[in-house]
py3Dmol code that shows the C-alpha trace and the ligand (Angstrom):
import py3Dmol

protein = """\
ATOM      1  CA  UNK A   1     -80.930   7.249 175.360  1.00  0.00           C
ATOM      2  CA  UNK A   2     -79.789   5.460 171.972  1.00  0.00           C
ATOM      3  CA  UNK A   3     -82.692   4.689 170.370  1.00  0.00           C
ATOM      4  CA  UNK A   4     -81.539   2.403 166.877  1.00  0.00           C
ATOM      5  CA  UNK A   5     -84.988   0.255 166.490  1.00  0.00           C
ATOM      6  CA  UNK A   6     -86.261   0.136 162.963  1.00  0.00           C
ATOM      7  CA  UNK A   7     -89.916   1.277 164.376  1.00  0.00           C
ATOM      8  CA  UNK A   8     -88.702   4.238 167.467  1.00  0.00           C
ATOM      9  CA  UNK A   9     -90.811   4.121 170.098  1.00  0.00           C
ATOM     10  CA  UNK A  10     -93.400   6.286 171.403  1.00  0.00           C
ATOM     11  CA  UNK A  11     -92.584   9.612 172.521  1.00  0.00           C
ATOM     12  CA  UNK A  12     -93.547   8.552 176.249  1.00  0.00           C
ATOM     13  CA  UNK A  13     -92.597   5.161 175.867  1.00  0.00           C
ATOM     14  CA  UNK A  14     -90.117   3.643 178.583  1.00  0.00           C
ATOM     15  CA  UNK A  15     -87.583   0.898 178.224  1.00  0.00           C
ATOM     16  CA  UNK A  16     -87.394  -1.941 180.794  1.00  0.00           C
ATOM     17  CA  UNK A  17     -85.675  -1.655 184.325  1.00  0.00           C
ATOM     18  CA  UNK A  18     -81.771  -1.465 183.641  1.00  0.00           C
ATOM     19  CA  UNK A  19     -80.730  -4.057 186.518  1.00  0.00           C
ATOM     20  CA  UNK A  20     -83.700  -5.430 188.046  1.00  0.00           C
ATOM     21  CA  UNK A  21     -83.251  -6.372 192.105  1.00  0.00           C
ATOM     22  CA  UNK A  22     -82.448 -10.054 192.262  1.00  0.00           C
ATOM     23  CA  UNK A  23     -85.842 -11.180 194.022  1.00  0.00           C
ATOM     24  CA  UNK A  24     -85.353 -11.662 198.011  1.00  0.00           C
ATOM     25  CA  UNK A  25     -88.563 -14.144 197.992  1.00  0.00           C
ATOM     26  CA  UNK A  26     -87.541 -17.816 196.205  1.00  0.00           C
ATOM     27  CA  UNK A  27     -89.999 -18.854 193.821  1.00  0.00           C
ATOM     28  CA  UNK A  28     -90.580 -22.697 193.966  1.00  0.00           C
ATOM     29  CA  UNK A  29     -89.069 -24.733 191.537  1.00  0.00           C
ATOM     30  CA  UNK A  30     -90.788 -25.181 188.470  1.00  0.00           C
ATOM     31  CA  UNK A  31     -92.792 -21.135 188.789  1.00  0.00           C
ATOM     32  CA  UNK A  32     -94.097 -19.485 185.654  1.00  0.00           C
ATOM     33  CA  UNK A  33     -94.418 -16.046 185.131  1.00  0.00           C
ATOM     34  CA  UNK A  34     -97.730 -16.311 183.426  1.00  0.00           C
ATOM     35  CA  UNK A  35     -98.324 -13.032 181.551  1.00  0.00           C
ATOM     36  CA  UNK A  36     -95.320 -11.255 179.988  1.00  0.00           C
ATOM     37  CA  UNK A  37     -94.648  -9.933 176.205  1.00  0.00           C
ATOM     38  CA  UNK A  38     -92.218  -9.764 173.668  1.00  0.00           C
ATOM     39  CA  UNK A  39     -91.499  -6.875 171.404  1.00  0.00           C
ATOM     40  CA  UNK A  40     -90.477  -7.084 168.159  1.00  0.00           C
ATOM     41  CA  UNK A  41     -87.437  -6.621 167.556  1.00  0.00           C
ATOM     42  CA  UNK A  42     -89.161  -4.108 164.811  1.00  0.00           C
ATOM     43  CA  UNK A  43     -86.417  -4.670 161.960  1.00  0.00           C
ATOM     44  CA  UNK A  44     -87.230  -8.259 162.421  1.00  0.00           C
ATOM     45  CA  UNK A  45     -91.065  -8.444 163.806  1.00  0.00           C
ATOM     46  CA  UNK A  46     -92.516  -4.425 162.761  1.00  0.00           C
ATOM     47  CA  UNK A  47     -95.235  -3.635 164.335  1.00  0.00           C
ATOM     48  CA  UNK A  48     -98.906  -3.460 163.861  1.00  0.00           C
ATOM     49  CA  UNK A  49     -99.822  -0.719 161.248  1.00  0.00           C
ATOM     50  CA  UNK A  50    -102.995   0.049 163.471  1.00  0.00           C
ATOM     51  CA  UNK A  51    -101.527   0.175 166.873  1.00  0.00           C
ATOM     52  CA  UNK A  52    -102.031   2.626 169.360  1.00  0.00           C
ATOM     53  CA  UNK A  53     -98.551   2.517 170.659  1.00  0.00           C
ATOM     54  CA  UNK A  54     -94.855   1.607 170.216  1.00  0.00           C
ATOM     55  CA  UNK A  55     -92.978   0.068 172.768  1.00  0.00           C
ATOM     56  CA  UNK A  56     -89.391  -0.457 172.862  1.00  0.00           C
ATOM     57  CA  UNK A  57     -88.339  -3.662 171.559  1.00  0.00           C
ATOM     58  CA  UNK A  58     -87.986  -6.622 174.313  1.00  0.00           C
ATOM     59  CA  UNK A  59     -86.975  -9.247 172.399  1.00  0.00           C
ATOM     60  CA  UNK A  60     -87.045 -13.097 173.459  1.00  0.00           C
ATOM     61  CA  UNK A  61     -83.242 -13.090 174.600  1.00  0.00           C
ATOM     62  CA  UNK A  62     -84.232 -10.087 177.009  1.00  0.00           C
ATOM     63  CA  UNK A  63     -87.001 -11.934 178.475  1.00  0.00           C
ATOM     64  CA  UNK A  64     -85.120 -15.290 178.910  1.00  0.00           C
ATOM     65  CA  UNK A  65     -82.617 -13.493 180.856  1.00  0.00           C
ATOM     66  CA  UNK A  66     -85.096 -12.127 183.141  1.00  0.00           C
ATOM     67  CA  UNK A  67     -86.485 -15.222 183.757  1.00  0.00           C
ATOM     68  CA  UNK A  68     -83.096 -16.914 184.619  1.00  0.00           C
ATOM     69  CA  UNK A  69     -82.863 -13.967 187.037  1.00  0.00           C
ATOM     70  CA  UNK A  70     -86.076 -13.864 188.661  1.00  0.00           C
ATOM     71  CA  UNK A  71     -85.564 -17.518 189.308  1.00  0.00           C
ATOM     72  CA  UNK A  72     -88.863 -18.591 187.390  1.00  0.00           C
ATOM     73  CA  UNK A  73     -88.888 -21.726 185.040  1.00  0.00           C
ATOM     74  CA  UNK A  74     -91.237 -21.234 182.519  1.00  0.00           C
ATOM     75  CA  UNK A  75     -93.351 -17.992 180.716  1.00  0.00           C
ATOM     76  CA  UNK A  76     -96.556 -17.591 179.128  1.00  0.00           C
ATOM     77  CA  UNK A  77     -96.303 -15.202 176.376  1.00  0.00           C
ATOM     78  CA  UNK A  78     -99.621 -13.070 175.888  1.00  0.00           C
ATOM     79  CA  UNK A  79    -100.135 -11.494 172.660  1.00  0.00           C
ATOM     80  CA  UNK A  80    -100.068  -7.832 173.071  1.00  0.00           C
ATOM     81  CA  UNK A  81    -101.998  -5.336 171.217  1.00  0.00           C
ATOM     82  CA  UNK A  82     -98.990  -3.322 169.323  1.00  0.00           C
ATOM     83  CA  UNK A  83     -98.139  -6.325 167.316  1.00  0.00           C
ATOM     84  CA  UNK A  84    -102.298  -6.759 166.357  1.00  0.00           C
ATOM     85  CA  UNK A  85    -103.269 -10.215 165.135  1.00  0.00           C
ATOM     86  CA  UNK A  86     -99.475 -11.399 163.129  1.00  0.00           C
ATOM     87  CA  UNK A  87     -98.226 -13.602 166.281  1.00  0.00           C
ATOM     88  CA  UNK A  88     -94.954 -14.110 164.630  1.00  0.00           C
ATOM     89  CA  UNK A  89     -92.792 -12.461 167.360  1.00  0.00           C
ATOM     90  CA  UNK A  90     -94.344 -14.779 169.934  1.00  0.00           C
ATOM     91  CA  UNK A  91     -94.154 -17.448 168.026  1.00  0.00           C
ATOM     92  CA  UNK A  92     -90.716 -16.931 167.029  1.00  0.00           C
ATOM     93  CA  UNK A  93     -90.285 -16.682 170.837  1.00  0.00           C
ATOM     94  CA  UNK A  94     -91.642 -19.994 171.584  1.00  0.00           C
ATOM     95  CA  UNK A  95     -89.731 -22.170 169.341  1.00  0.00           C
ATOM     96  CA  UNK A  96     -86.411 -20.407 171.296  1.00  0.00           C
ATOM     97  CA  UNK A  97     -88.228 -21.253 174.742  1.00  0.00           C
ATOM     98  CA  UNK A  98     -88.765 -24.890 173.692  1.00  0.00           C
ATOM     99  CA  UNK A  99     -90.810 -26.425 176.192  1.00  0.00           C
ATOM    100  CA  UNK A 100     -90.346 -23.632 178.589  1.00  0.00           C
ATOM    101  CA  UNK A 101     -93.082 -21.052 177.129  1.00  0.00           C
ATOM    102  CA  UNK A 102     -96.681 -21.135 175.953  1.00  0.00           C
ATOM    103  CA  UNK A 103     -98.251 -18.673 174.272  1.00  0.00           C
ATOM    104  CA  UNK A 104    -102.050 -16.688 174.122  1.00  0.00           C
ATOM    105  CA  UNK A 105    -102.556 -15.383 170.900  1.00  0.00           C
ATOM    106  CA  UNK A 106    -104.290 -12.101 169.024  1.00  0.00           C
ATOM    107  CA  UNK A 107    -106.396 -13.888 166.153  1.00  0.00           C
ATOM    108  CA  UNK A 108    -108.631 -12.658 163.429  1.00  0.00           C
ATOM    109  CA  UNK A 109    -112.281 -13.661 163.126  1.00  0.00           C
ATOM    110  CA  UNK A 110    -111.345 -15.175 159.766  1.00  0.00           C
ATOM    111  CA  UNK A 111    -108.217 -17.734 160.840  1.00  0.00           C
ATOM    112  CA  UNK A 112    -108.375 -20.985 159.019  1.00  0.00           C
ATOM    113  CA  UNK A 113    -108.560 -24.070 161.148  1.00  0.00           C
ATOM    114  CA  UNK A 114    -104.641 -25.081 159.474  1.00  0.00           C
ATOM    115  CA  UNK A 115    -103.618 -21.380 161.393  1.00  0.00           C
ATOM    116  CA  UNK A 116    -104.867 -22.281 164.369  1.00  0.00           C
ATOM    117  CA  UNK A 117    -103.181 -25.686 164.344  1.00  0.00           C
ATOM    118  CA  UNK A 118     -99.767 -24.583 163.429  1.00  0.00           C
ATOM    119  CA  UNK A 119    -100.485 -22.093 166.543  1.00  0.00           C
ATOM    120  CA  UNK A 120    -101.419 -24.897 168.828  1.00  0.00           C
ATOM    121  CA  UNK A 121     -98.234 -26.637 167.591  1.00  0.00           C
ATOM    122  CA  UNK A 122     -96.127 -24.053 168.036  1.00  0.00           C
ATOM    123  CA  UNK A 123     -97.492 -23.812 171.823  1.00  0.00           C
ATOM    124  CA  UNK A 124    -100.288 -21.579 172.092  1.00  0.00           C
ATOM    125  CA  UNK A 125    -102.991 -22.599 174.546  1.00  0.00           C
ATOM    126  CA  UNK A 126    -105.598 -19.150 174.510  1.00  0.00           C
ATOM    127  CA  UNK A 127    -106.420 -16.679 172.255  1.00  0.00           C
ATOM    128  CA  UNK A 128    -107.117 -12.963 174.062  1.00  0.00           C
ATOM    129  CA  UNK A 129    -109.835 -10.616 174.082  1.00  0.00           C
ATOM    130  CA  UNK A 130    -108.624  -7.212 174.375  1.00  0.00           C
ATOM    131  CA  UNK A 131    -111.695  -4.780 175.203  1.00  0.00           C
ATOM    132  CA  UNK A 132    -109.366  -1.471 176.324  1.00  0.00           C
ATOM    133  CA  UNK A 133    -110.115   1.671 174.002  1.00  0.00           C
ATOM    134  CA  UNK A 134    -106.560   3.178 174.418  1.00  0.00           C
ATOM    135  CA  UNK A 135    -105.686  -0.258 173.062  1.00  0.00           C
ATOM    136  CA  UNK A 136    -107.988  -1.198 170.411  1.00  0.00           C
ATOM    137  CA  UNK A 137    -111.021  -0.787 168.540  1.00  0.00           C
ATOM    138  CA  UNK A 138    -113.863  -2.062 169.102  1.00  0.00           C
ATOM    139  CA  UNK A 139    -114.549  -6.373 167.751  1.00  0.00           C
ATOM    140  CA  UNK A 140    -117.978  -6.974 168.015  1.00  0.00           C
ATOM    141  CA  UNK A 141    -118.731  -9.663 170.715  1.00  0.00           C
ATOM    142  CA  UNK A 142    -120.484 -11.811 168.555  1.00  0.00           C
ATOM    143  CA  UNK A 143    -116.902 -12.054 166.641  1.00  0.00           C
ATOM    144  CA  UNK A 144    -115.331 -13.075 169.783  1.00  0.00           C
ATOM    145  CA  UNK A 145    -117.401 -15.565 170.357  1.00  0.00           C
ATOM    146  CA  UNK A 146    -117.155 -17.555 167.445  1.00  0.00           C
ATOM    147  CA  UNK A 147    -113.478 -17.805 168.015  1.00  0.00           C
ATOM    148  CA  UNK A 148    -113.824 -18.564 171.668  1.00  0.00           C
ATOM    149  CA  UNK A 149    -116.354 -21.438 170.266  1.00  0.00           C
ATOM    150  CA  UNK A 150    -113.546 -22.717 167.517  1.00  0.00           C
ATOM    151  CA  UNK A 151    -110.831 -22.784 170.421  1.00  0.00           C
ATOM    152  CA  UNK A 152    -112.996 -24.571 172.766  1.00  0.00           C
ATOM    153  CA  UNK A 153    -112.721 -27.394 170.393  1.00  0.00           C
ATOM    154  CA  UNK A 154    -109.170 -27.035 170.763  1.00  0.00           C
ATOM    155  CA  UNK A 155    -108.727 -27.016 174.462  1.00  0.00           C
ATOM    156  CA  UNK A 156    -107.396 -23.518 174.603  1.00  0.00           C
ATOM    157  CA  UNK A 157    -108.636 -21.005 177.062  1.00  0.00           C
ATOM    158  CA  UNK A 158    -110.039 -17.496 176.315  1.00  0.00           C
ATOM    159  CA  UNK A 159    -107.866 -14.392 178.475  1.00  0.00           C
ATOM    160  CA  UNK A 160    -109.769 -11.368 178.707  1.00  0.00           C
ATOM    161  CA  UNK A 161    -109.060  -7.672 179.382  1.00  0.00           C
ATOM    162  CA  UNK A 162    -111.495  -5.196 180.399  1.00  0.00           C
ATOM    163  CA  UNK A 163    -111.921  -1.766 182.613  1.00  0.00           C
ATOM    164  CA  UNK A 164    -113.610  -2.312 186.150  1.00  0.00           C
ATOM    165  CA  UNK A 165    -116.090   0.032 185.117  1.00  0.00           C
ATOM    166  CA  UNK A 166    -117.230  -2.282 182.556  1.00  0.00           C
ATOM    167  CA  UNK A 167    -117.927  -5.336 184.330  1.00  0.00           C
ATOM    168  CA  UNK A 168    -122.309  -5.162 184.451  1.00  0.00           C
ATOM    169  CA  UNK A 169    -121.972  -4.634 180.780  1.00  0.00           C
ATOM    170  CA  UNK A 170    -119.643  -6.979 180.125  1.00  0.00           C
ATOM    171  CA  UNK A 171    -120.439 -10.299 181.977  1.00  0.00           C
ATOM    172  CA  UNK A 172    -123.525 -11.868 180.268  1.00  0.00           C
ATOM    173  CA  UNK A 173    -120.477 -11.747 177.023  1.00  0.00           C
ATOM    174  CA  UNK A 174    -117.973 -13.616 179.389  1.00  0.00           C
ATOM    175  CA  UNK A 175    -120.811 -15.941 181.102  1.00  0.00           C
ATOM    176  CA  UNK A 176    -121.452 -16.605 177.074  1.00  0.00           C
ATOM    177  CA  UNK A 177    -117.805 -18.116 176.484  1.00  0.00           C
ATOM    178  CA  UNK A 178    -117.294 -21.714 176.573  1.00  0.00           C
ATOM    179  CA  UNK A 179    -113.977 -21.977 177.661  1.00  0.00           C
ATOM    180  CA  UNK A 180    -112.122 -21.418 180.673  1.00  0.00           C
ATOM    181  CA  UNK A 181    -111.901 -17.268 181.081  1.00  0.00           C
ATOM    182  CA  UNK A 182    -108.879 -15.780 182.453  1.00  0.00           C
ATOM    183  CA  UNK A 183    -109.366 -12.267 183.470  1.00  0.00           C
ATOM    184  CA  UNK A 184    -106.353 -10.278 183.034  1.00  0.00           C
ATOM    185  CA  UNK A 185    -104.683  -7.809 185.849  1.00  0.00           C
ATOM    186  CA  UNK A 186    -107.714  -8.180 188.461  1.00  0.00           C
ATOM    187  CA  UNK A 187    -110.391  -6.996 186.609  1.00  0.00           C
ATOM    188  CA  UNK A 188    -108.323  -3.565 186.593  1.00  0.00           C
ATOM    189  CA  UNK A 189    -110.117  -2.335 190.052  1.00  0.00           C
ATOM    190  CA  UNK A 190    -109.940   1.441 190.889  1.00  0.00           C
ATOM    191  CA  UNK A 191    -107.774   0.529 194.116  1.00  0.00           C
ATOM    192  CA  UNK A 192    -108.383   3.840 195.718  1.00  0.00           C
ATOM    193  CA  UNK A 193    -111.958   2.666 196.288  1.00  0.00           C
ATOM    194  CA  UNK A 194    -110.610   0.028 199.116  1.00  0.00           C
ATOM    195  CA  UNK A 195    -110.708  -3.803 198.881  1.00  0.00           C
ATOM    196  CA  UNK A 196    -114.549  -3.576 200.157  1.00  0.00           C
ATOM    197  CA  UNK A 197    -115.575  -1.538 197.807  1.00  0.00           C
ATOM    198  CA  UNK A 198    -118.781  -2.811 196.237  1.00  0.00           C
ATOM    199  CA  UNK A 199    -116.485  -2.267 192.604  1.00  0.00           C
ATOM    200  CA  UNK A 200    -114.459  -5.236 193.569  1.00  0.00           C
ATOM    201  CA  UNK A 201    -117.518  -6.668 195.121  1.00  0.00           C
ATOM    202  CA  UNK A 202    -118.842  -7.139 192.662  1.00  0.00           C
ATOM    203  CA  UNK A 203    -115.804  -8.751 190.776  1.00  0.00           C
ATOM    204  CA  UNK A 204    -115.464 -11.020 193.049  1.00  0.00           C
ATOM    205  CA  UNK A 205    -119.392 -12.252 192.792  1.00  0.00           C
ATOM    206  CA  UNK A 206    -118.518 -13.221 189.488  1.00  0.00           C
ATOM    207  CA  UNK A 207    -115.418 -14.767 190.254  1.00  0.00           C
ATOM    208  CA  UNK A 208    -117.543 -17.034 192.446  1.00  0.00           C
ATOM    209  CA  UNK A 209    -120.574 -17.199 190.268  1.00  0.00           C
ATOM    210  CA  UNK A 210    -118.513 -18.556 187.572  1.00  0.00           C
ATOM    211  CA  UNK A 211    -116.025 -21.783 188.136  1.00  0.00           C
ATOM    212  CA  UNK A 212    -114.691 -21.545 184.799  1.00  0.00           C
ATOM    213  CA  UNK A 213    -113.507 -17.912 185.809  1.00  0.00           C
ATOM    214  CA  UNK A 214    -109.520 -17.673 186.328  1.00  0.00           C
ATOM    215  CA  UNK A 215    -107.857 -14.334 187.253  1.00  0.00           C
ATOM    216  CA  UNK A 216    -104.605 -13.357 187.041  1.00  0.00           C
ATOM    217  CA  UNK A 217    -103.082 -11.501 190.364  1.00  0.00           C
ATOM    218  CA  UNK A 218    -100.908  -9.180 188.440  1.00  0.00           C
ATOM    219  CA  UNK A 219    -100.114  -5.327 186.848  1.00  0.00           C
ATOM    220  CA  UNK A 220     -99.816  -3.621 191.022  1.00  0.00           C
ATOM    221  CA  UNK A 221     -97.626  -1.597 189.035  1.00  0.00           C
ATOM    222  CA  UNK A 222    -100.196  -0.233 186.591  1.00  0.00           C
ATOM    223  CA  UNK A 223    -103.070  -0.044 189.472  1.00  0.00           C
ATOM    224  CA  UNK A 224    -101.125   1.518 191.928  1.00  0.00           C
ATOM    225  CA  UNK A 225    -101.692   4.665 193.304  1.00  0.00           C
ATOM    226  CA  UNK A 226     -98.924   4.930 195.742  1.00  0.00           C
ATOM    227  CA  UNK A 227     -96.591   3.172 193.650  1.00  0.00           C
ATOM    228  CA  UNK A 228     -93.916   0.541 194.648  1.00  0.00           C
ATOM    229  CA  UNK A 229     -93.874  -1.085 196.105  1.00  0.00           C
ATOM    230  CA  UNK A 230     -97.502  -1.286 195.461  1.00  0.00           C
ATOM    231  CA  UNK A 231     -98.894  -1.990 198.873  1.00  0.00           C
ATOM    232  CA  UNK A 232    -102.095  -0.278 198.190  1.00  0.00           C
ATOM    233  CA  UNK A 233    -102.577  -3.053 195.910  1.00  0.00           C
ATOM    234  CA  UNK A 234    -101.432  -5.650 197.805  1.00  0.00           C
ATOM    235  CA  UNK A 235    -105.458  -6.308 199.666  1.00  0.00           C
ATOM    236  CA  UNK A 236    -107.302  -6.967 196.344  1.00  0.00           C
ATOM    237  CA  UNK A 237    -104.680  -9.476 195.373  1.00  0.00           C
ATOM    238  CA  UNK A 238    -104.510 -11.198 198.298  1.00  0.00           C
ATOM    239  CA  UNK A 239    -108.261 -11.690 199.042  1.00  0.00           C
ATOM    240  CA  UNK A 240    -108.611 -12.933 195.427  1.00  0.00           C
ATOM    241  CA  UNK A 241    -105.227 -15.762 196.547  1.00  0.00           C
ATOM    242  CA  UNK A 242    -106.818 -17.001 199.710  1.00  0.00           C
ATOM    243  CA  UNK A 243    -111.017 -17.096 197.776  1.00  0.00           C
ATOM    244  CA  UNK A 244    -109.480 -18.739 194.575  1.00  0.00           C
ATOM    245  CA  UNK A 245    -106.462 -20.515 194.921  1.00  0.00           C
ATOM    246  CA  UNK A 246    -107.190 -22.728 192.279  1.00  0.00           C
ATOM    247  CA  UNK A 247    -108.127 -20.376 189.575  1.00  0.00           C
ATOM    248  CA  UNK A 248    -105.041 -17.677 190.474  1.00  0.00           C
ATOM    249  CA  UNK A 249    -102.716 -16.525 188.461  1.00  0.00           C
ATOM    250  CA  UNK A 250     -99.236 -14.801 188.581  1.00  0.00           C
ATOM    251  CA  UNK A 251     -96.826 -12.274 185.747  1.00  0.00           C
ATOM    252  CA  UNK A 252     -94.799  -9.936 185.697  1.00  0.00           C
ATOM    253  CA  UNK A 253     -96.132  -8.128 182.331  1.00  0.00           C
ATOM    254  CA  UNK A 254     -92.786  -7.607 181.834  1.00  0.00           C
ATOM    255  CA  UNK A 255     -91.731  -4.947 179.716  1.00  0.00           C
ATOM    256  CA  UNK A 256     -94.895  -2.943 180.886  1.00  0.00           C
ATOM    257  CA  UNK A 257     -95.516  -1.538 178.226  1.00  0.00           C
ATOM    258  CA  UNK A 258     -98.025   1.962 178.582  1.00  0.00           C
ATOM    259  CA  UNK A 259     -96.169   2.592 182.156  1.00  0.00           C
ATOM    260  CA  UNK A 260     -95.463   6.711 182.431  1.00  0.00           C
ATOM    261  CA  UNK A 261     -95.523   7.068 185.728  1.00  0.00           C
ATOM    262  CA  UNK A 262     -92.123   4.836 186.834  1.00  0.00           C
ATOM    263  CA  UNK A 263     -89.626   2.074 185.145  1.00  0.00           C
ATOM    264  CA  UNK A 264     -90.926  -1.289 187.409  1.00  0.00           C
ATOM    265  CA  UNK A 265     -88.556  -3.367 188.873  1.00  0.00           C
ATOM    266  CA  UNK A 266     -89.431  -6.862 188.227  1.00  0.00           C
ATOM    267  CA  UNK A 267     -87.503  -8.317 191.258  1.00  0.00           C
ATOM    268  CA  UNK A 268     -89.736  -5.488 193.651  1.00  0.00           C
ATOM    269  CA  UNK A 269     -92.975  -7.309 192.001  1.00  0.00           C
ATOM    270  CA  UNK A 270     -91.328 -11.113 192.959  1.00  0.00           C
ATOM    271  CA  UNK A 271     -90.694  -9.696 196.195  1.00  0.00           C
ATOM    272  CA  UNK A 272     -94.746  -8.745 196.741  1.00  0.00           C
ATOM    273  CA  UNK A 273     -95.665 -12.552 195.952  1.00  0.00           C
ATOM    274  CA  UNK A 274     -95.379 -13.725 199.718  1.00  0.00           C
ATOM    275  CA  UNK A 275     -97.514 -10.756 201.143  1.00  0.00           C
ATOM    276  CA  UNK A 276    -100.403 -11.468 198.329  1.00  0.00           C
ATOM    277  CA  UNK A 277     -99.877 -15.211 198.886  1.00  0.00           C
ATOM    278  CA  UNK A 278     -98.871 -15.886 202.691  1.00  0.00           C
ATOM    279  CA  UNK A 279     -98.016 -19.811 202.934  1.00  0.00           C
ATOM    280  CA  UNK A 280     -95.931 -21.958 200.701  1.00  0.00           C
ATOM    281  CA  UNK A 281     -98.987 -23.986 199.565  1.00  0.00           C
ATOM    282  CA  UNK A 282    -100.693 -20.822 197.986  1.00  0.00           C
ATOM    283  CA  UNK A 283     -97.312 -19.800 196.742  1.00  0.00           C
ATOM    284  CA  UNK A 284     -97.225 -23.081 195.030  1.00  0.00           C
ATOM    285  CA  UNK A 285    -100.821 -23.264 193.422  1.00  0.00           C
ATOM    286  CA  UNK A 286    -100.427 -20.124 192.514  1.00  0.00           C
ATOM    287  CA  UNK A 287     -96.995 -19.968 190.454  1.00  0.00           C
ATOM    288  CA  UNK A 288     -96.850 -23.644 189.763  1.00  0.00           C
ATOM    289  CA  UNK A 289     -99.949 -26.065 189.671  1.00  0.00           C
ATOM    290  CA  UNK A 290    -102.373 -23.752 188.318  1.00  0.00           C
ATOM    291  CA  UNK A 291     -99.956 -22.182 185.303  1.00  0.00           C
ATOM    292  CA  UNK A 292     -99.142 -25.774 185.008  1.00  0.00           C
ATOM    293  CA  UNK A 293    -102.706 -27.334 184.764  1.00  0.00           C
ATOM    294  CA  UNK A 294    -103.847 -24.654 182.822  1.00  0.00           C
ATOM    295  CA  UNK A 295    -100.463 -24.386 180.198  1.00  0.00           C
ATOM    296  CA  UNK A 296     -99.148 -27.578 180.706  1.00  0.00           C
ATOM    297  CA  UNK A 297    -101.712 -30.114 181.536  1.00  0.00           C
ATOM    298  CA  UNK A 298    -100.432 -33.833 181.777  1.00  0.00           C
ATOM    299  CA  UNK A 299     -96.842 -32.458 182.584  1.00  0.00           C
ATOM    300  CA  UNK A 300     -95.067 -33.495 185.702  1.00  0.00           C
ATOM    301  CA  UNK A 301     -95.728 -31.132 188.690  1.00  0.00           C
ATOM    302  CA  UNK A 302     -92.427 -30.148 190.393  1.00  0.00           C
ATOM    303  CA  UNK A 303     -93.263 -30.484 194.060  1.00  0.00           C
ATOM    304  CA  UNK A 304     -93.610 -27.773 196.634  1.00  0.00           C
ATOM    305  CA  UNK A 305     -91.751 -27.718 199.712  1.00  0.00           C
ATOM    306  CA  UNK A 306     -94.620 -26.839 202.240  1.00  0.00           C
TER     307      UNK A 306
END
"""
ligand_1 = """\
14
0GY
C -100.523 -5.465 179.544
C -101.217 -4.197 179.679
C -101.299 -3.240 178.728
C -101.073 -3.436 177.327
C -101.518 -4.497 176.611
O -102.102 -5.549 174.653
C -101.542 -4.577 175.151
O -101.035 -3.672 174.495
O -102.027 -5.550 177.210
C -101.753 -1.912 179.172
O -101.402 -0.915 178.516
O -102.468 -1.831 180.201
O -100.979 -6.488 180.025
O -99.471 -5.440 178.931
"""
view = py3Dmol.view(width=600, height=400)
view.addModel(protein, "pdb")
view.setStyle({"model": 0}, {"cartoon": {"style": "trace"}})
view.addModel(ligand_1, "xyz")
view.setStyle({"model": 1}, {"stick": {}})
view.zoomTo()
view.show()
């Protein structure tokens, strides 16, 4: 492996699949990939001084020609924790995308209202609130929440990502946030529990306590226990499809970054979108009016064929 980025990765770090599968399953016109990344590249974008990992570099070009592959339309580009709170690589990656990419961004207590505009104009819609501690340390919640109150003015939405096991302690801060909350990657659920499980019990409780709760259907790879293709995983995102179909998400999380245990195959995950969301009109809330309402709001809907 040649390894020629200015930052090298992580000893345990992976690259992306080679020659992802193209996809079996036909996404509807107009789908979105709604949580993916871009990486660096590190002579151009380094990365954060303080992070807790270095991936290797996926830069935009990489990702747009996965998405050409996949068959998806559009990506949502969610700030990831190795490049802290400078958003230039995603920004970067927006103005490329044009229209076809928004962004959630990493921000610092302390942004000035003229930041946060040229973020909006570049295309960012969120901000994210990253509570893993092989990711990050600790921001106190009362920090988060005076950003989540500054972006509610703004229309943006809050993303949020959390351990299962953290849920009790964690929910009066998310019932707190005035602004749409997407969870990321299901809440992370231990899936070896089973889909019953009063663990995802209870997640789901405050899925439906909570309207303004969106979740995002996504990571089998990283919550597998069987690995791919991931059926094990396959019950917890499927009951959260057919209870929420209005408030579902779908991503890759292309490049995966943090995955030791096998290189995913992006095409594999498309190809696990029909058995977590069985008709056409799920598929299509699910990959196209939702990202769209939520990303796009106002924009043209591409219709389904159901
Ligand atoms: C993901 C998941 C991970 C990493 C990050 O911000 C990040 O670094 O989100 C992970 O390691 O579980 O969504 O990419």
């Amino acid at each position: 492996m040649s390894i020629s980025q200015a930052q090298p990765p992580s000893e345990n770090a992976r690259d992306v699949h080679p020659s992802p599968k193209s996809p079996d399953f036909k996404v509807p016109a107009g789908a979105v990939d709604a949580h993916c990344h871009v990486f660096g590249p590190s002579h151009k974008f380094p990365y954060s001084p303080i992070r807790k990992y270095t991936p290797f570099d996926a830069p935009a070009e990489k990702l747009f020609a996965l998405r050409d592959h996949l068959g998806f339309e559009k990506n949502v580009l969610v700030q990831a924790s190795c490049h802290g709170k400078n958003n230039e690589a995603m920004v970067d990656c927006l103005k490329l995308a044009g229209d076809k990419a928004r962004g959630v961004a990493i921000v610092d207590p302390a942004i000035s209202d003229v930041e946060l505009i040229a973020l909006d104009q570049a295309g960012v819609r969120g901000v994210r609130f990253n509570f893993l501690k092989r990711l990050v340390d600790p921001t106190p919640k009362s920090e988060y929440l005076k950003i989540a109150e500054r972006v509610a003015k703004m229309g943006w939405h809050t993303v949020v990502y959390f351990e299962a096991e953290e849920i009790d302690e964690i929910a009066p801060f998310l019932e707190s946030i005035p602004t749409i909350v997407v969870i990321d990657h299901m809440g992370r659920p231990d899936v070896s529990l089973g889909v019953d499980h009063p663990q995802f019990e209870r997640f789901i409780k405050l899925m439906a306590a909570n309207p303004n709760f969106w979740v995002k259907v996504s990571c089998p790879e990283r919550l597998s226990v069987q690995g791919p293709p991931y059926e094990d995983v396959t019950p917890f995102a499927r009951t959260l499809v057919e209870r929420f179909p209005d408030r579902v998400l779908w991503g890759t999380d292309w490049p995966h970054p943090n995955m030791t245990t096998h290189t995913p195959d992006d095409g594999l995950l498309v190809d696990r979108i029909p058995h977590i969301a069985p008709t056409k009109a799920l598929q299509h809330k699910l990959l196209v009016e939702n990202p769209m309402h939520l990303y796009w709001p106002g924009h043209a809907i591409p219709e389904g064929d159901l």
